[in-house]
N, C-alpha and C positions, 0 to 999 in steps of 0.2 A: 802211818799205821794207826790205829783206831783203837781205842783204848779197851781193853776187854769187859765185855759186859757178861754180869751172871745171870743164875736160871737157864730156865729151856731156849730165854730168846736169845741168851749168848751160846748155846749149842747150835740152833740154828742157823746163829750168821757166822760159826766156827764153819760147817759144813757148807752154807751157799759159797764160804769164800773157799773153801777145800774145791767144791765142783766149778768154780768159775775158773781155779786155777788151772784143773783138768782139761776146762772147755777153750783154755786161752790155749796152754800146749798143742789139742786137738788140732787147732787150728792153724797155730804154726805148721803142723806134721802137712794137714790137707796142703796146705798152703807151698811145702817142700815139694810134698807128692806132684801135685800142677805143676810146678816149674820143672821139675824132672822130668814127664810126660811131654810138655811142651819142647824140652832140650830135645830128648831124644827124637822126640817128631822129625823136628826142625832138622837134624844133623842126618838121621836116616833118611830126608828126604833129598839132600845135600848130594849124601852118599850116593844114592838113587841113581840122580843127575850124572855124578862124574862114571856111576858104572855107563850109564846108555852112552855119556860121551866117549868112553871109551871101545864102545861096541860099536858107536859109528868109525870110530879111528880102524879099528879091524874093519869091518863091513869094506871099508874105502881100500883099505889096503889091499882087499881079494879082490875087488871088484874092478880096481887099475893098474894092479901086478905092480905097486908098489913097494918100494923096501923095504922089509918089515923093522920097523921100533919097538924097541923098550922103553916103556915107561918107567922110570924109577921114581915110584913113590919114596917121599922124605920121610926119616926117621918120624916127625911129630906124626905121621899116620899111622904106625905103631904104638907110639905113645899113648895117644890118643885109646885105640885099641885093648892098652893095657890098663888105664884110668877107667876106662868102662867096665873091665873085669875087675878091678878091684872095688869098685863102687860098688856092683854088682852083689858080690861077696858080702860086701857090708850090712848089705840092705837084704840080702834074701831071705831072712828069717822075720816072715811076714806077720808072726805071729809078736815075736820078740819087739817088733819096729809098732806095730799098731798099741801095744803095752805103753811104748815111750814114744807117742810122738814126737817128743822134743831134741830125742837123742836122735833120731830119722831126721829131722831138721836141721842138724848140728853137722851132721854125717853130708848131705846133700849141700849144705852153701862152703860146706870146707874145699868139697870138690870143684862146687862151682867158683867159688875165689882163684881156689890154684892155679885149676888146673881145665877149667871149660866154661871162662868167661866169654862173652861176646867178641871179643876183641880177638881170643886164644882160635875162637872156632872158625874167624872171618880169615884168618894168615893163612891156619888151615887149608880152608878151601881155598887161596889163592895162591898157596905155594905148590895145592895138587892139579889148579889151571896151569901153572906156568910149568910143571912138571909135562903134562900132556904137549902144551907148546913148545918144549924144549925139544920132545918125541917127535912131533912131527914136523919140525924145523929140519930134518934131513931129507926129507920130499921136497924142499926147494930147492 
């Protein structure tokens, strides 16, 4: 830290270092913002996928008087579910979150540590492939 200087030109560099601190949080928050935009992209598009594959699994099922299956989705598709609502929750006061970037930043990598890392959201989608596989492992 920088030793305090007087006069206006120590008011100055009091304030460029006050708005640099603003401009650093800012950026963290954008920087949240993107990753959360990008998450949910990615996971909705995810989603997408297994709805159509599951609308081919039906399609197939009328179409060859097949047996009809249940799919049992896993609990973590719930979870998952519930993590998005609470997130939600956290962050919807657009107003409050734009005030604090930093606490929007704080809010979004908590989640993502926990609870919707890369790793959390890849089992995800492979435990609701093997779900669908396990449904339609009675047609053979």
């Amino acid at each position: 830290m920088a030793p305090p200087v007087a006069g206006e030109l120590g008011e100055k560099l009091v304030e460029v270092a006050a708005r640099n601190k603003t401009r650093k949080e800012y950026e963290q928050g954008l920087a949240a913002v993107a990753e959360t935009l990008g998450l949910t992209k990615g996971v909705g598009e995810g989603m997408a996928r297994f709805q159509k594959s599951l609308g081919t699994v039906l399609e197939e099922q009328r179409r060859y008087n097949l047996k009809q299956v249940d799919v049992v989705l896993p609990e973590q598709v719930v979870a998952l579910n519930e993590v998005w609502s609470q997130l939600g929750a956290k962050v919807r006061d657009e107003k409050a979150m734009g005030r604090n970037p930093l606490e929007f930043s704080r809010i979004v990598k908590g989640y993502i540590d926990h609870y919707l890392s890369d790793a959390q959201i890849q089992s995800l989608f492979e435990t609701m492939g093997e779900a669908l596989n396990r449904a339609t492992k009675a047609w053979g």
